[in-house]
C-alpha positions in Angstrom: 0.0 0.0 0.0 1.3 3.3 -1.1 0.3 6.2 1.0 0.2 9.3 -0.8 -0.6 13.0 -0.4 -2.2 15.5 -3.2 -2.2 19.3 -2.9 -5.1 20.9 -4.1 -6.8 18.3 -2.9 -10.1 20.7 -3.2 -9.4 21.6 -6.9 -11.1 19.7 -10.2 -7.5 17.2 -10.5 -7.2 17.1 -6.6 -10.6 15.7 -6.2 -10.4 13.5 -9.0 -7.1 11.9 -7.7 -9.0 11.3 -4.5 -11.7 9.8 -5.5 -9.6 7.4 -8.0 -7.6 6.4 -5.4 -10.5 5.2 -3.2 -11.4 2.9 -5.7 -7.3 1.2 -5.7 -6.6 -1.3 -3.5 -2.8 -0.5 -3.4 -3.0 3.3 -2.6 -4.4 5.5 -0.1 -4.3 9.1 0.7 -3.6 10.1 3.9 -4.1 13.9 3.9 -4.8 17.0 0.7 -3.9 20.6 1.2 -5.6 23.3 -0.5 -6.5 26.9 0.5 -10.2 26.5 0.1 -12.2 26.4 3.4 -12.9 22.8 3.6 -12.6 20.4 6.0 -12.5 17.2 3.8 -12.4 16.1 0.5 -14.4 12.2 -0.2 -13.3 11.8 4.0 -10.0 12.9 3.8 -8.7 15.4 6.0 -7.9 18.6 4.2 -4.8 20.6 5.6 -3.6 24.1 5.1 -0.9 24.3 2.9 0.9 26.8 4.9 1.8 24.0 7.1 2.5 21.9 4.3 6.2 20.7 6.0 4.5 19.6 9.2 2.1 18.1 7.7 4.8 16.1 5.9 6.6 15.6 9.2 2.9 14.0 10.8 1.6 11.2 7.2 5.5 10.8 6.3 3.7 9.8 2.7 5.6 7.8 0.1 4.7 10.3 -2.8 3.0 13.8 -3.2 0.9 14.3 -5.9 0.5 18.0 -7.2 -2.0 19.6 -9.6 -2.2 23.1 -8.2 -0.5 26.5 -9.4 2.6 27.5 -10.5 4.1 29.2 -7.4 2.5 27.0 -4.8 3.6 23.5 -6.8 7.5 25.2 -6.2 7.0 26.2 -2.9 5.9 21.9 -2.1 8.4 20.8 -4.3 11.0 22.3 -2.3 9.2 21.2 1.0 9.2 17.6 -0.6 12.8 17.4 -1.6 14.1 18.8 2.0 11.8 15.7 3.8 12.8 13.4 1.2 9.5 12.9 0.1 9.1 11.9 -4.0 6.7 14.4 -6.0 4.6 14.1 -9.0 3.1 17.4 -10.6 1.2 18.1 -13.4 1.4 21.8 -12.6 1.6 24.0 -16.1 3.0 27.6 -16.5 5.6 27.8 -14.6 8.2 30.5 -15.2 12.0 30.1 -15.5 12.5 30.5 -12.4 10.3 29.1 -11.2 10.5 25.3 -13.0 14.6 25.5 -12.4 13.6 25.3 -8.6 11.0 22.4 -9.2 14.2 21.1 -10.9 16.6 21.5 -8.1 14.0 19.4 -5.8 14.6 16.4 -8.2 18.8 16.4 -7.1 17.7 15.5 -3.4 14.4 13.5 -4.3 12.8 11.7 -6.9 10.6 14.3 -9.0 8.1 13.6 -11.8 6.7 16.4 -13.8 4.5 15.9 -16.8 2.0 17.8 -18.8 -0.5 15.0 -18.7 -1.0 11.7 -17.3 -2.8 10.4 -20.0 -1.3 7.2 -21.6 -3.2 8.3 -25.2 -1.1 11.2 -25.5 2.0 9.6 -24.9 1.0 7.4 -28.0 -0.5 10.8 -29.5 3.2 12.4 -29.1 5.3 9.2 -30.7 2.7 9.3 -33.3 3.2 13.1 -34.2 7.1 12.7 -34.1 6.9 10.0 -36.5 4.5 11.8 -38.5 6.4 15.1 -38.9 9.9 12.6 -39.6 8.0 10.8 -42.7 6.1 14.1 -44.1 8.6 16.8 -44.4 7.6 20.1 -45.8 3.6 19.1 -44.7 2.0 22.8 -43.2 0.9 21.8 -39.5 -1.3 23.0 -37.4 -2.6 22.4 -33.8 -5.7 23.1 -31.8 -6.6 22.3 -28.2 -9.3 22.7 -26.0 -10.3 23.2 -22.6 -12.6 23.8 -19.9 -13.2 27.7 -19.2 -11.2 27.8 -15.8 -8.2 27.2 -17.8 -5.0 29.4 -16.4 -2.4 28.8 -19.0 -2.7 28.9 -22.9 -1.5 27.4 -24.8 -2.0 24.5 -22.5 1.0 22.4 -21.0 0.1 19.7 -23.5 0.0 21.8 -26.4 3.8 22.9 -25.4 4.7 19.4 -25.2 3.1 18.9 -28.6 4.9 21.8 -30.1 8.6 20.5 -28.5 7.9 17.3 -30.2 7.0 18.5 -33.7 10.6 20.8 -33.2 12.5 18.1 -32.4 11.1 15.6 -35.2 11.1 18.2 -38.3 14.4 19.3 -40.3 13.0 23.2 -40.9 13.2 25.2 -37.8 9.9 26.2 -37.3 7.8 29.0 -35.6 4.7 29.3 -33.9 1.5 31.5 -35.0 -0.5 31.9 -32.4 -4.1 32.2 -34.4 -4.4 34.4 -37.4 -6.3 37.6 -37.9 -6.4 39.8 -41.4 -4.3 39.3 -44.0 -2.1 36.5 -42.9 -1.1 34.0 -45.6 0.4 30.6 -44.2 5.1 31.0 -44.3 7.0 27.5 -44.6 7.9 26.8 -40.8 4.8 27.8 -39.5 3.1 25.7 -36.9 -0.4 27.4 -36.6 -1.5 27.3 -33.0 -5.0 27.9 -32.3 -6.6 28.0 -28.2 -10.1 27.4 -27.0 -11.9 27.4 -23.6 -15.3 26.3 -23.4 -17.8 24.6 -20.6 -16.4 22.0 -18.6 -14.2 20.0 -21.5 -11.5 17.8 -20.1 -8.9 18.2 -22.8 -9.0 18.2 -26.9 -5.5 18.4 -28.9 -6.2 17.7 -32.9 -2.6 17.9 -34.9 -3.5 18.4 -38.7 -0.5 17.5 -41.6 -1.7 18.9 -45.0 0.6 18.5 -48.2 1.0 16.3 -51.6 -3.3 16.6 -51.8 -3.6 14.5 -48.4 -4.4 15.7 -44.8 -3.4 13.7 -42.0 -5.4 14.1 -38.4 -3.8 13.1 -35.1 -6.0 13.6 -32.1 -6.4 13.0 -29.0 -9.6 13.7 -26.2 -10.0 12.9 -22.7 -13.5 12.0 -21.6 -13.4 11.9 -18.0 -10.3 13.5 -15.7 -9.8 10.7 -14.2 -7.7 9.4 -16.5 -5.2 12.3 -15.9 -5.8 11.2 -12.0 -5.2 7.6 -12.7 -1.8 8.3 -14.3 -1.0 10.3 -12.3 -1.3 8.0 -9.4 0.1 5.2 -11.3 3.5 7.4 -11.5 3.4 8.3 -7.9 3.5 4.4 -7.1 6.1 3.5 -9.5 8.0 7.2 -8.5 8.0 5.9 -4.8 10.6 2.9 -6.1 13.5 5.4 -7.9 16.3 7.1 -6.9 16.2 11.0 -6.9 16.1 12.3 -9.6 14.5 14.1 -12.7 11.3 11.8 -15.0 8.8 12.3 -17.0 5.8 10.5 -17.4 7.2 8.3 -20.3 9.9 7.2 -18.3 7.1 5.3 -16.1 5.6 3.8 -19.8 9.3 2.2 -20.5 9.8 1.3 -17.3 
């Protein structure tokens, strides 16, 4: 049994995490911290965050799991790292800063940071690498979508998207970020469009046009608690490694 602990435990992921881990038979979570007035979240005891070390100190957990904001996601990092304490996060928009200090946590304990948990879009990201390798000079362009809380945008997926296509193509190419007037499409562009609507979970579409054919990656999470069940499932297999820096792939080959 793997005893874990989530920050922003009263958020949309937190909650999700929890109540995807009540349903495991080899985790449990102990305690969630989150700044919103609540007591518990699905019976477990919600702790303010402020007092995030002691309440490391009191569970001693075998992994934290993290979907909160940029600056509080550094502040448990660092908490983590100086108890020892491995740390997952799928916390997007960090600054500089700001992710070189989530960084520095990994040299005294294990870290794990990832975009999203979901095992389709790790496919979705080996699929768009090969992609852009066996079409070169195809336009491309990519869409996501999410739910209208959304902080960041483009989202942390999107990015990861974007790094992939970079690395995979020959051209170096350059991001347009929607277009408005008289715009026509430049070789190297990667056309980048953002949309927030209603409660959806996540939607990223990667199109490949050239030679009279369009290719259509996709990907589209249903329900977050896929993103809670991988995360979860790297907390676990986190709780085994050495410290260190991963990403969510690592846990897939491993």
């Amino acid at each position: 049994m793997i005893s874990l602990g989530v920050t922003g435990a009263a958020g949309r992921m937190g909650e999700a995490v929890v109540e995807t881990a009540a349903d495991r038979d080899d985790v449990e979570v102990v305690f969630g911290v989150d700044t919103a007035d609540v007591e518990d979240v699905l019976g477990v005891p919600v702790e303010d965050p402020d007092a995030f070390e002691t309440v490391l100190e009191t569970h001693e957990p075998d992994a934290v799991i993290d979907f909160t904001v940029p600056r509080a996601a550094t502040t448990f990092a660092t908490a983590c790292a100086a108890a020892g304490v491995p740390f997952v996060t799928g916390t997007t928009g960090h600054d500089d800063l700001q992710f070189e200090t989530v960084a520095a946590a990994s040299e005294r304990t294990p870290v794990l940071k990832a975009t999203n948990f979901a095992r389709g879009i790790q496919a979705l990201l080996r699929s768009v690498s090969a992609a852009v390798e066996a079409l070169p000079g195809y336009d491309i362009e990519l869409t996501e979508t999410h739910h209208n809380g959304k902080r960041d945008a483009p989202s942390g997926t999107a990015n990861t998207i974007l790094e992939a296509i970079r690395d995979a193509g020959d051209e170096d190419f350059r991001e347009v970020y929607g277009r408005e007037g008289i715009q026509p499409r430049e070789d190297g562009e990667i056309g980048v469009h953002v949309r927030r609507a209603g409660d959806i979970r996540g939607e990223h579409e990667v199109v490949l046009a050239g030679n009279d054919e369009v290719l259509s990656l996709s990907h589209r999470a249903e329900d977050r608690g896929v993103f809670a069940a991988g995360a979860i499932d790297a907390a676990v297999w986190l709780a085994d490694q050495d410290p260190g820096w991963y990403e969510f792939d690592d846990m897939i080959d491993g």
